[in-house]
N, C-alpha and C positions, 0 to 999 in steps of 0.2 A: 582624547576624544575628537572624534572629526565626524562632518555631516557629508554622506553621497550623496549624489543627486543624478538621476538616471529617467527615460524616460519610462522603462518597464524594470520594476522591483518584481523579484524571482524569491519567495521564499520555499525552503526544499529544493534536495539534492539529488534526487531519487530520478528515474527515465522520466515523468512528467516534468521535471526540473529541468533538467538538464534537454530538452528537448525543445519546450518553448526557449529555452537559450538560445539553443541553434536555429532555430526558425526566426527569433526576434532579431537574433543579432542579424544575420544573412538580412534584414527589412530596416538595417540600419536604426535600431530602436536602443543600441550602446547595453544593452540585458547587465544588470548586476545579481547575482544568485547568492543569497546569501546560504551557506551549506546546511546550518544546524550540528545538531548532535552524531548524526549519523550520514555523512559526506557518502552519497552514495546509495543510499536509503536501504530497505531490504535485501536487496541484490549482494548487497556484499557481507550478508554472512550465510548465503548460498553458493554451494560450491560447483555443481555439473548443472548447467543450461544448458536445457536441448531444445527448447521447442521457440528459441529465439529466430526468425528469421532472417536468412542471409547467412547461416555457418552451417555448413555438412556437418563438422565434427563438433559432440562439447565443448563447447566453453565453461570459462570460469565467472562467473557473477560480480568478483569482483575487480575482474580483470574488465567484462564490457563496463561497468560503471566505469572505469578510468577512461577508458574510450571515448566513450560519449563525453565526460568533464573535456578528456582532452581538446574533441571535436569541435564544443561549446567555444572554447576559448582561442583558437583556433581560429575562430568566425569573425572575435569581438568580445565575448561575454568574461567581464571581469568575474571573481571566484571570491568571496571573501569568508573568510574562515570565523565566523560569530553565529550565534543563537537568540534567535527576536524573541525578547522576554516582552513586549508590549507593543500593540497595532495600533491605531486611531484611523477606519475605515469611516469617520461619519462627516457628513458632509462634502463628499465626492472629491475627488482628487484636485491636488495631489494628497497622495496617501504617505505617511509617515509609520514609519516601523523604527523600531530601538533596539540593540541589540545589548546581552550581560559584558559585551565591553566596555559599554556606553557610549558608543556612536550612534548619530540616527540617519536612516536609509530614506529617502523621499523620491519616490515614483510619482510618474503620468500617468500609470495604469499598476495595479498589483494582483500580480499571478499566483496563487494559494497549491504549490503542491508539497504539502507537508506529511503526506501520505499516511498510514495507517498502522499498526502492529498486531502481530497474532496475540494473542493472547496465552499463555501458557500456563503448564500444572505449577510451576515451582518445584517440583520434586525433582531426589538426586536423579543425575544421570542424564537429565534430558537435554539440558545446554549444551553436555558434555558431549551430545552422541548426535546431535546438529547433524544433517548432512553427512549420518553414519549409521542411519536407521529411522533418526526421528524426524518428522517436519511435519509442520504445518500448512502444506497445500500439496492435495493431492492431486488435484489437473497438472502442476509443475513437475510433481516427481513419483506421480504413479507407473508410472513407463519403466522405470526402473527396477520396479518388482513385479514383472510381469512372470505367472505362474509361481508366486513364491505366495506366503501366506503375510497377512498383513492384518492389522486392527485398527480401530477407527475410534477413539475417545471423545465422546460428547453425545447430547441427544438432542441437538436443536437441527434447525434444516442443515444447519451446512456438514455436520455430523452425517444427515442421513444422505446430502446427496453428496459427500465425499466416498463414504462408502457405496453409493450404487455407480457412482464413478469407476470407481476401483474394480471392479465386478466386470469391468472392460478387458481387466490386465488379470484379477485372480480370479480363481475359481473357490477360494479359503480367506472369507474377508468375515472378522469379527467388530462388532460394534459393542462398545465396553460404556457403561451408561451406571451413573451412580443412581439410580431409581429406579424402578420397576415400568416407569411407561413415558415414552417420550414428548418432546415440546413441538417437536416438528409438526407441520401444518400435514393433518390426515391423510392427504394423498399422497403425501412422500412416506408416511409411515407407512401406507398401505404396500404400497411399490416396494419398500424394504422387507416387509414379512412378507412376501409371497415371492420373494427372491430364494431362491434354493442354495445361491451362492454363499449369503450374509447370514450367518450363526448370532443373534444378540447374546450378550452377557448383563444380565441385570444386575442390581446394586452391588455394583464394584467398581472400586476406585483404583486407580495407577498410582501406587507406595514408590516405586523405584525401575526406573530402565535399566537393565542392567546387559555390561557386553561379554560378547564371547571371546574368543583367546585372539581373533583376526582384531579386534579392537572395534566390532562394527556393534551391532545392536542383535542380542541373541536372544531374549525373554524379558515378560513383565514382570514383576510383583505386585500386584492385586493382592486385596481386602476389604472381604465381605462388607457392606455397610451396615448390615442388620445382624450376623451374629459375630464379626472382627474377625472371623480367619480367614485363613491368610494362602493362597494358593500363587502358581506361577504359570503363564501362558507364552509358550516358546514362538517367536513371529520373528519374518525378516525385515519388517516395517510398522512404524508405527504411527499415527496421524493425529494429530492433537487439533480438535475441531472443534472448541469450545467459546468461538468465535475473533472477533477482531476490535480494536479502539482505534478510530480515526486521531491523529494530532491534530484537533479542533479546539484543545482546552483556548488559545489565546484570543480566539472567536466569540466564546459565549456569550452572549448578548447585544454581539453585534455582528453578525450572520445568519439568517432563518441555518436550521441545522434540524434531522430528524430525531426520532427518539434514539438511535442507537451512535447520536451525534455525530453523524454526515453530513456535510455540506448541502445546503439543499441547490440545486440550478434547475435554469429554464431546460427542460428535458430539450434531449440530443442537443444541448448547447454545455457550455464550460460558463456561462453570466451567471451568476450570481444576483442578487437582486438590486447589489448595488453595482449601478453602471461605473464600467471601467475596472471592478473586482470581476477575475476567475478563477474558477477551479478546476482544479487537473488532477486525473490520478485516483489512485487509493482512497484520498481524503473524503471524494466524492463517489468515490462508486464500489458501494459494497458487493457487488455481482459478479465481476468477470475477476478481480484483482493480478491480472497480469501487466505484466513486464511491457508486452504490445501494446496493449491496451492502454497504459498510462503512457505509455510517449506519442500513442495517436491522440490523447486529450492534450495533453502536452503542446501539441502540433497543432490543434483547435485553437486552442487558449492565446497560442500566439498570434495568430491570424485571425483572430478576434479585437482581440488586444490592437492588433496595426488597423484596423479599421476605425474601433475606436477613437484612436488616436490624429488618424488622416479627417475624424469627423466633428473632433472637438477642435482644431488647428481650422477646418476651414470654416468653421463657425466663430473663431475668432475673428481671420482674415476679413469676415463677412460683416465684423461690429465697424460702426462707423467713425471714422477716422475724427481728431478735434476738429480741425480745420473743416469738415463735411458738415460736423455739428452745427457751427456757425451760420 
């Protein structure tokens, strides 16, 4: 067991992680990043990025995540391979975090991007067909199946505006909804039924993805919810839109966070309520969930973070020496 001591603790791996690294370290701030679970966060069990900037051609997801680690460290930013099972954010820094090693991490300032998870069926086939048919964001990988047919599983907004998304790239987008009427806020409902594109499928659930002989994703297995049979819905994409869980469990009741447990900050800022805690990324921002978009909070967070820190240092500087006391 051993104690860091750093002046910006980095917890999360993900582009908002790894981003204020490179911004903090480059401001001489020494960034330690502690990885978690998933070294690389989302990204890396996504396989073709395209709409990253700065590459003509696909990339690999988990190829830029090494990047960027690499970049990170590169700068400055130490990488430590542990999982913060325990925070103590109260009474303002320095912040202490623990990790299931049993070491503990002590920051100047503590950066939060522990990013977010889709949420998924559980049923066969769909781990297995990742990035072979099935995924969970269609701004990422709608492009992909442009003029192909494609479905949309869930009936909350992001359900409905995944699919009216989609309606960019298909002309054959079905929305598959275990109920007869949706959760979505009115005007997206509306906007979806009078789309000529979107076919709804009322009470039925996804029993099974199943793939074709290429290995990629060739039909559903759907079942009625009200009388159990059982039919099949042939698509070249599938979108599982039943929504998202921020990693804010280690938070709870000591972070304001919304109902759908987000991070709450000071809007267009990464602050947090308590000074010198930010938030970056996924954790905190359920609307846009891109790859860009958490490395420009990322990019906030750390240049936030070095003010901070330039404003609690010259507010010491400024305490009166013993000798003045006298």
């Amino acid at each position: 067991m051993a104690t860091h001591r750093t002046k910006m603790l980095i917890i999360g791996s993900g582009p908002a992680g790894y981003s204020a690294a490179i911004y903090g370290a480059r401001a001489a701030l020494e960034p330690i990043v502690v990885q978690g679970l998933q070294p690389g966060g989302q990204l890396t069990i996504t396989t073709d990025v395209e709409n990253y900037p700065g590459f003509r051609d696909v990339i690999q997801g988990p190829w830029l995540m090494e990047e960027m680690k690499a970049q990170a460290e590169h700068v400055g930013t130490r990488m430590m391979w542990d999982t913060i099972t325990e925070v103590d954010v109260a009474g303002g820094g320095p912040f202490r975090a623990v990790g299931d090693s049993g070491d503990e991490y002590i920051g100047d300032c503590l950066v939060i991007a522990t990013g977010a998870q889709a949420k998924w069926l559980g049923v066969p086939g769909e781990q297995e067909l990742g990035g072979k048919g099935v995924s969970a964001c269609a701004t990422c990988d709608g492009f992909f199946y442009r003029g192909k047919k494609v479905a949309v599983i869930g009936g909350g907004n992001t359900a409905v505006e995944e699919a009216l998304y989609l309606t960019n790239h298909s002309d054959d987008v079905t929305l598959i909804h275990r109920r007869d009427e949706l959760r979505a806020e009115k005007i997206l409902q509306e906007r979806l039924l009078k789309s000529d594109k979107i076919t709804p499928m009322w009470n039925q659930t996804v029993e099974r993805f199943v793939a074709g002989e290429n290995g990629a994703l060739d039909h559903l297995e759907l079942r009625d919810t009200e009388t159990g049979e059982t039919s099949t819905l042939k698509v070249d994409g599938a979108f599982v839109a039943i929504g998202h869980a921020p990693a804010t469990e280690l938070f709870k009741g000591k972070l304001p966070m919304d109902d759908s447990g987000y991070l709450l900050v000071e809007p267009g800022t990464p602050k947090t309520s308590i000074p010198g805690v930010f938030a970056c990324g996924d954790v905190m921002d359920h609307t846009y969930r891109q790859a860009v978009t958490a490395a420009g909070t990322g990019c906030m967070a750390a240049l936030d973070a070095e003010r901070y820190l330039a404003t609690i240092e010259f507010a010491r500087d400024e305490l009166p020496t013993a000798e003045a006391a006298e």
